[in-house]
N, CA, C and O atoms as CSV, one atom per row, in Angstrom:
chain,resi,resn,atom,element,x,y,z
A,1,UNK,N,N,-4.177,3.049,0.605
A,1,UNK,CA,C,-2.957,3.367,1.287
A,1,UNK,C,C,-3.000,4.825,1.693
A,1,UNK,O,O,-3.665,5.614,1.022
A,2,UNK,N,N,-2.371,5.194,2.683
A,2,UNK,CA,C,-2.530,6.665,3.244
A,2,UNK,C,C,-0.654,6.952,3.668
A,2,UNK,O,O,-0.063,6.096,4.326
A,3,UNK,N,N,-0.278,7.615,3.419
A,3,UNK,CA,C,1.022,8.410,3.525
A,3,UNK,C,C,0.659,9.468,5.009
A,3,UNK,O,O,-0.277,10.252,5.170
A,4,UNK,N,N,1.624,9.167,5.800
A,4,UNK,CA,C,1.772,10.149,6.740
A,4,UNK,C,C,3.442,10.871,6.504
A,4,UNK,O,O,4.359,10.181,6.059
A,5,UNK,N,N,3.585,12.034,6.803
A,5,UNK,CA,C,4.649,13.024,7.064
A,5,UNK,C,C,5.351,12.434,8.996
A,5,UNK,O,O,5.022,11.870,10.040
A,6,UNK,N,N,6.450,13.115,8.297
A,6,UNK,CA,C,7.389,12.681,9.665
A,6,UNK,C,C,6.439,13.438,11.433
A,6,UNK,O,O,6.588,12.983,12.567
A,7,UNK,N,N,5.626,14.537,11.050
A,7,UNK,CA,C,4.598,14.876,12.096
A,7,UNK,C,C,3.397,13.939,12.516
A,7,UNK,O,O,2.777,13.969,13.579
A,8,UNK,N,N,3.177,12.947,11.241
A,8,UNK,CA,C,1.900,12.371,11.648
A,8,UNK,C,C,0.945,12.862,10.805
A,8,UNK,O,O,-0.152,12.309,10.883
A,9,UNK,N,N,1.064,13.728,10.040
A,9,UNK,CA,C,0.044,14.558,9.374
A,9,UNK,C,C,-0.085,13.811,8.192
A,9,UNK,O,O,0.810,13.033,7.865
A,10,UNK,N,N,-1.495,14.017,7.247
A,10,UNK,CA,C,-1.705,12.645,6.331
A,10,UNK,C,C,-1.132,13.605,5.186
A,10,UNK,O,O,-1.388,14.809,5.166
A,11,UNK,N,N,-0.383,13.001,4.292
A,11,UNK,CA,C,0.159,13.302,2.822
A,11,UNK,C,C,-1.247,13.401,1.947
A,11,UNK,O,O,-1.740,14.250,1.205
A,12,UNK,N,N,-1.556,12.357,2.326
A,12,UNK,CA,C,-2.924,11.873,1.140
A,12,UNK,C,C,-3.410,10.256,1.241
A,12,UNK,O,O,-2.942,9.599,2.171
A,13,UNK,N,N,-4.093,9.782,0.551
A,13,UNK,CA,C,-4.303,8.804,0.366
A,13,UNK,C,C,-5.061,8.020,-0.638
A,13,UNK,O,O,-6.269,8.255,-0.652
A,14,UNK,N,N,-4.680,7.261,-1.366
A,14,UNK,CA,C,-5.138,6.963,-2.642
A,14,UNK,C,C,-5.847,5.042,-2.674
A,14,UNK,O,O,-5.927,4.504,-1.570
A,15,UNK,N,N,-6.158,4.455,-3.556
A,15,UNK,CA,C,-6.269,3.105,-3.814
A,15,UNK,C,C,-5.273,2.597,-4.726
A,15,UNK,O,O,-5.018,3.130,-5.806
A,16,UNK,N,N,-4.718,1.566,-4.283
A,16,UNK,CA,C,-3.487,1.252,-4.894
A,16,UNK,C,C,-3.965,0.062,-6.087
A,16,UNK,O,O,-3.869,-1.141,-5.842
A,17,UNK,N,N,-4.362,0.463,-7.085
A,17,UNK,CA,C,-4.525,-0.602,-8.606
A,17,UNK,C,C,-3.778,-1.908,-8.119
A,17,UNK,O,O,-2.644,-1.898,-7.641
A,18,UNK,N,N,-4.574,-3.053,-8.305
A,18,UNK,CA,C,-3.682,-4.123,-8.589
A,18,UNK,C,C,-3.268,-4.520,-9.961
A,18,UNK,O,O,-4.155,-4.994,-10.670
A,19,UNK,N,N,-2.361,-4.435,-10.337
A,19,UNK,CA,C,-1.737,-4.183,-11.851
A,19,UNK,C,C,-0.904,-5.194,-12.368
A,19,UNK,O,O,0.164,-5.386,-11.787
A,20,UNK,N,N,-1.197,-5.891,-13.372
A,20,UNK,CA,C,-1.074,-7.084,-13.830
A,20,UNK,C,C,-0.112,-6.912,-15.255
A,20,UNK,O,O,-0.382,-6.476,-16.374
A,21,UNK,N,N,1.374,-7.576,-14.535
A,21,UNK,CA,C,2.406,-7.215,-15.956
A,21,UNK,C,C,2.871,-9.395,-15.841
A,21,UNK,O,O,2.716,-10.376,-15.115
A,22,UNK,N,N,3.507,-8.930,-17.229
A,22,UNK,CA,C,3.860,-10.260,-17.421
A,22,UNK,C,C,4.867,-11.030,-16.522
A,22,UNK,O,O,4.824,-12.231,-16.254
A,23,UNK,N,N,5.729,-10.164,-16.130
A,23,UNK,CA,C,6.600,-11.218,-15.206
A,23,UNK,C,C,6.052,-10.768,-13.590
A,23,UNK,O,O,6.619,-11.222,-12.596
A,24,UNK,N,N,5.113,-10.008,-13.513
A,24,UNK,CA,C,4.745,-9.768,-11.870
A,24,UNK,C,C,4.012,-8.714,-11.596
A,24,UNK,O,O,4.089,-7.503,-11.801
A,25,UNK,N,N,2.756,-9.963,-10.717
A,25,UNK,CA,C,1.719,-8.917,-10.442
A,25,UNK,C,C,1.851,-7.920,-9.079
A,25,UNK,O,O,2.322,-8.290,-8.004
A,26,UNK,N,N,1.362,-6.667,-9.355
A,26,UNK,CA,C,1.642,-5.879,-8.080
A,26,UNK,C,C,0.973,-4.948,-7.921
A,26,UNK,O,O,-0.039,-4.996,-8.621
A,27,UNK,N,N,1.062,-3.952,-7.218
A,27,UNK,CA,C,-0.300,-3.327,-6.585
A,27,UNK,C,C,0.825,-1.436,-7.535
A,27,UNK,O,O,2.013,-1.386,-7.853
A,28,UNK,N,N,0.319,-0.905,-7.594
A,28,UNK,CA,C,0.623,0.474,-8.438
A,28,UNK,C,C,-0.065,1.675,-8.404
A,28,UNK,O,O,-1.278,1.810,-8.565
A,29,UNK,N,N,0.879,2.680,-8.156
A,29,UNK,CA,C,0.504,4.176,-8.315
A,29,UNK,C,C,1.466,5.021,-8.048
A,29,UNK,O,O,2.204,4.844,-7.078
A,30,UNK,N,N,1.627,6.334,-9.090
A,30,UNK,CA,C,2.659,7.090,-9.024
A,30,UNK,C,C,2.204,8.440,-7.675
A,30,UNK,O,O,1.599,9.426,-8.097
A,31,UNK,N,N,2.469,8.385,-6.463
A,31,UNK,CA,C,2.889,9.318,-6.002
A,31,UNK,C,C,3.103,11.209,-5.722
A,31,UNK,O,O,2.844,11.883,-6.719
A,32,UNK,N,N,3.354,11.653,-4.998
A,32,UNK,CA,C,3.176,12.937,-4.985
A,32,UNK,C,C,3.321,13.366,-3.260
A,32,UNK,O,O,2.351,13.457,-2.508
A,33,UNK,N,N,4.706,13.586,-2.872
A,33,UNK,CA,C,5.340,13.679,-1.468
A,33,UNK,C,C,5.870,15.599,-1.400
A,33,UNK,O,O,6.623,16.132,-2.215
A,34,UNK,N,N,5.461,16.027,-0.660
A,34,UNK,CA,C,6.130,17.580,-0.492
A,34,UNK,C,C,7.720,17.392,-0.818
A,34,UNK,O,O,8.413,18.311,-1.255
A,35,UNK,N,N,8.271,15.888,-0.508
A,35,UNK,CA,C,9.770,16.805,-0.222
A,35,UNK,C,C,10.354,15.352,0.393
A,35,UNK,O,O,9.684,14.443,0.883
A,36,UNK,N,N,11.571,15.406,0.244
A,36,UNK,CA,C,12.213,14.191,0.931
A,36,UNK,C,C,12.597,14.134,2.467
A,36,UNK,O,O,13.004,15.090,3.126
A,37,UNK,N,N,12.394,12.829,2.923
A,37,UNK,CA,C,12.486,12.865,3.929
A,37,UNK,C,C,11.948,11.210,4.541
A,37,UNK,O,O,12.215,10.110,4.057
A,38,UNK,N,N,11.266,11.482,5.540
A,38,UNK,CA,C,11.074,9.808,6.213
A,38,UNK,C,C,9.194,10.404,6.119
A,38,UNK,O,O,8.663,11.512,6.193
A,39,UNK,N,N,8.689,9.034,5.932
A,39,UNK,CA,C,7.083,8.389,5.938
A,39,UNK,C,C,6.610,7.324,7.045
A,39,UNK,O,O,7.296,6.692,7.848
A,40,UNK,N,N,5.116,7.325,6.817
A,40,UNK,CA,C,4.800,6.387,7.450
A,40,UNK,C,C,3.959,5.902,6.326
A,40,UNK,O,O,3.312,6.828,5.836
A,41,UNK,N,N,3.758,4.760,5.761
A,41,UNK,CA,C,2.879,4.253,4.807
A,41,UNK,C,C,1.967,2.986,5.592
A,41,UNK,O,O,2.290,1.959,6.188
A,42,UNK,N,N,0.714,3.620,5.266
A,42,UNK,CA,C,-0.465,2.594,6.105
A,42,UNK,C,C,-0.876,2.045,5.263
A,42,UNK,O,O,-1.286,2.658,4.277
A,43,UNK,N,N,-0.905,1.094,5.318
A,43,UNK,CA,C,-1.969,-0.381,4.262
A,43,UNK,C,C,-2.658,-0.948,4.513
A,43,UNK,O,O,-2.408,-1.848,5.315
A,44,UNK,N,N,-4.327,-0.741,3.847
A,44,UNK,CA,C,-5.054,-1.260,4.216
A,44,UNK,C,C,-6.067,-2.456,3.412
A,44,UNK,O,O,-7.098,-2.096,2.844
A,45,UNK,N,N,-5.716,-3.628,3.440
A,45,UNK,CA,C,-6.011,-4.921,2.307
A,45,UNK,C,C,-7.065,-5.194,2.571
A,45,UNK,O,O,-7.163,-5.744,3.668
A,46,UNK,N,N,-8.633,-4.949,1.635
A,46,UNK,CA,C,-9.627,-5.846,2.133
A,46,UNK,C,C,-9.936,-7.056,1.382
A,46,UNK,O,O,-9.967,-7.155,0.155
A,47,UNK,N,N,-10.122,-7.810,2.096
A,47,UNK,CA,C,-10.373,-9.385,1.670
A,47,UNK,C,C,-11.323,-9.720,0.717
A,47,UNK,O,O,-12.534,-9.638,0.922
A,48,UNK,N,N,-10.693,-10.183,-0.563
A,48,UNK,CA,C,-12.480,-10.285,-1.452
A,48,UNK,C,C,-13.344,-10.914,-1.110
A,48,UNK,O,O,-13.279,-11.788,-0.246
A,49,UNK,N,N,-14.485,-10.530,-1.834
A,49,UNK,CA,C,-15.657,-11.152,-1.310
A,49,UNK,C,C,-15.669,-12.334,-1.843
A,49,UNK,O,O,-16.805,-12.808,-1.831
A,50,UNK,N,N,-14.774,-13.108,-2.371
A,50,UNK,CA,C,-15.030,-14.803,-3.058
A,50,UNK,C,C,-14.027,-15.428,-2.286
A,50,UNK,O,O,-13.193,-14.688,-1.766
A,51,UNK,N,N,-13.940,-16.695,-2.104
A,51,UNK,CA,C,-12.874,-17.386,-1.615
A,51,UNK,C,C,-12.164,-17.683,-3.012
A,51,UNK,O,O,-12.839,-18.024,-3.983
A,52,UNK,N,N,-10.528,-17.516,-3.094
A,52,UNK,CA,C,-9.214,-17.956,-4.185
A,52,UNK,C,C,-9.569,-19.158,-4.073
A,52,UNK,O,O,-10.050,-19.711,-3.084
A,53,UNK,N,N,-9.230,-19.779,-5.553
A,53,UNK,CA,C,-8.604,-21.092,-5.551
A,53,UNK,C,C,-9.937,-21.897,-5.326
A,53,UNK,O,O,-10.952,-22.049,-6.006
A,54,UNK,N,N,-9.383,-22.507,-3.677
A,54,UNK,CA,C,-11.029,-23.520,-3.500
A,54,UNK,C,C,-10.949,-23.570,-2.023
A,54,UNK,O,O,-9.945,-23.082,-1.504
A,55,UNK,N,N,-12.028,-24.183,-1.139
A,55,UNK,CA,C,-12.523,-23.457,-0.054
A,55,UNK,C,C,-11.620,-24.185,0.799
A,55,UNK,O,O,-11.935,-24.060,1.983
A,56,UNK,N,N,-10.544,-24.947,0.591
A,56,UNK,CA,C,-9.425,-24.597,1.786
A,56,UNK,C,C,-8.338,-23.699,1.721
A,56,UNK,O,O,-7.946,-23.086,2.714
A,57,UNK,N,N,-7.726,-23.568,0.361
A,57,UNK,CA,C,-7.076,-22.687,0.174
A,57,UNK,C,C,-7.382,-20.970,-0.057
A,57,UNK,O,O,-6.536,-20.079,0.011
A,58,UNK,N,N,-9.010,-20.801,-0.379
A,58,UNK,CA,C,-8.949,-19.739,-0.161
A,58,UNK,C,C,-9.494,-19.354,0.839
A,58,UNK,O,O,-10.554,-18.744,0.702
A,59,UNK,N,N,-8.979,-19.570,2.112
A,59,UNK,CA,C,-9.209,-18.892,3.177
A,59,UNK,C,C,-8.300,-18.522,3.414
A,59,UNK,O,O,-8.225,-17.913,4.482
A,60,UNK,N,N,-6.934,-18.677,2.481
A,60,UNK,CA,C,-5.444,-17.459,3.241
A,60,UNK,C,C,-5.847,-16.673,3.074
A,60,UNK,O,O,-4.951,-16.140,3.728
A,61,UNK,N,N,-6.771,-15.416,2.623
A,61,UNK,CA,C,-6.989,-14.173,1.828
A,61,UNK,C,C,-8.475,-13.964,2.789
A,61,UNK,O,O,-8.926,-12.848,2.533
A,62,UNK,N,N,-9.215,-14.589,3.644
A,62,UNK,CA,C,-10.186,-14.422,4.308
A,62,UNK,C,C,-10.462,-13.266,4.835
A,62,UNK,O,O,-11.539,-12.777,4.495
A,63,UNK,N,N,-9.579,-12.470,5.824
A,63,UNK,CA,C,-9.777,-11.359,6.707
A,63,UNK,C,C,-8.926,-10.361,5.851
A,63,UNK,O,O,-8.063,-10.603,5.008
A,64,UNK,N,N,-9.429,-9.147,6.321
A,64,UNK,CA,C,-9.140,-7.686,5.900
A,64,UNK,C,C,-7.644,-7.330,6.303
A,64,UNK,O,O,-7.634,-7.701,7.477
A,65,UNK,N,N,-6.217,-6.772,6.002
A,65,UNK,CA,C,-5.205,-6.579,6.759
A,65,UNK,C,C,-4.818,-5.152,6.505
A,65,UNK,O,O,-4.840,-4.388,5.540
A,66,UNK,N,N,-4.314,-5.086,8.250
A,66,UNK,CA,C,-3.832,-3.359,8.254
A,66,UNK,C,C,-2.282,-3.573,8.377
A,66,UNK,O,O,-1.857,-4.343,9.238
A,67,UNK,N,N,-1.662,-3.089,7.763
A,67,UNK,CA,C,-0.270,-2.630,8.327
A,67,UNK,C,C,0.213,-1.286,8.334
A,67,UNK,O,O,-0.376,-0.332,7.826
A,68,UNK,N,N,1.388,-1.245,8.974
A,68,UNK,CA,C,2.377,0.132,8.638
A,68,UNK,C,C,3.450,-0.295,8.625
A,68,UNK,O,O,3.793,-1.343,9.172
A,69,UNK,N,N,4.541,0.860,7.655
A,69,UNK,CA,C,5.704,0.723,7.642
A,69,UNK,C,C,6.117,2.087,8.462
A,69,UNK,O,O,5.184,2.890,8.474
A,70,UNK,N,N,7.007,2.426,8.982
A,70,UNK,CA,C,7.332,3.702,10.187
A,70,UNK,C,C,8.416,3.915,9.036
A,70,UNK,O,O,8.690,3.466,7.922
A,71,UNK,N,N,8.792,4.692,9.788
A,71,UNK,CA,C,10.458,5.449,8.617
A,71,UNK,C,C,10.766,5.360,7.714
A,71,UNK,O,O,11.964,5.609,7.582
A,72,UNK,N,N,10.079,5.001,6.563
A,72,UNK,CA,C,10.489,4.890,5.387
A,72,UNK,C,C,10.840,6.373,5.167
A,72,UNK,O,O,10.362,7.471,5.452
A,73,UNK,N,N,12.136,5.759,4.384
A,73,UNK,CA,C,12.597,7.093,3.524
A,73,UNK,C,C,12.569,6.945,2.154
A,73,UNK,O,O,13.012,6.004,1.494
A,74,UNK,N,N,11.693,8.528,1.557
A,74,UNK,CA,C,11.733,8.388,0.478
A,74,UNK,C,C,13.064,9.705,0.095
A,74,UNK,O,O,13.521,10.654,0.732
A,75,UNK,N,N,13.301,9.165,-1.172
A,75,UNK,CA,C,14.085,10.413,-1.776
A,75,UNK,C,C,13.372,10.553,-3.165
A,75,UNK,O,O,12.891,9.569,-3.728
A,76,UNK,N,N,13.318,12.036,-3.787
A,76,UNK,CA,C,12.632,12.256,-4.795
A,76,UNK,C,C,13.615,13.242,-5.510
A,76,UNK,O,O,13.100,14.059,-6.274
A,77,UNK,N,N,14.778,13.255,-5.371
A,77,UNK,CA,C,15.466,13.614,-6.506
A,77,UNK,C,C,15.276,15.284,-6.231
A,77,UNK,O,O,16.112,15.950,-6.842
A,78,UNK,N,N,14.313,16.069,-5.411
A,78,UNK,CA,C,14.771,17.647,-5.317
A,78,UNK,C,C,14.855,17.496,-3.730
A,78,UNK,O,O,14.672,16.466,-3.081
A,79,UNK,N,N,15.165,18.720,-3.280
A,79,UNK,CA,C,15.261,18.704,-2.183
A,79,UNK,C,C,14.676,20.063,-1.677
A,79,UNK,O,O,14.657,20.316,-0.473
């Protein structure tokens, strides 16, 4: 995942753990933003190298996925 600033400029970018709790699995990492305000968070999922499950069902998970979220706002409690 890569963090952009409201300029476009990269925050940073880290690998997001997939992290395995008892009531729900999810992807994890604590953070580190200059300052509050609005983000752009880029995500980038690559597809494992095994097929899930069995070879019809694991082809939902086949290809690599990019997204973004635009404006997120974070707040961090200083200002």
């Amino acid at each position: 995942m890569e963090v952009l600033d409201a300029e476009g400029e990269s925050v940073g970018s880290h690998s997001q753990p997939f992290v395995w709790h008892p009531w729900l699995y999810h992807y994890g990492r604590n953070w580190q933003v200059p300052g509050e305000g609005e983000y752009t968070l880029k995500v980038n999922i690559k597809a494992p190298e095994f097929p899930r499950h069995d070879e019809k069902n694991g082809e939902r998970y086949a290809d690599d996925v990019d997204v973004e979220f635009e404006g997120v706002q974070i707040k961090t409690g200083q200002k």
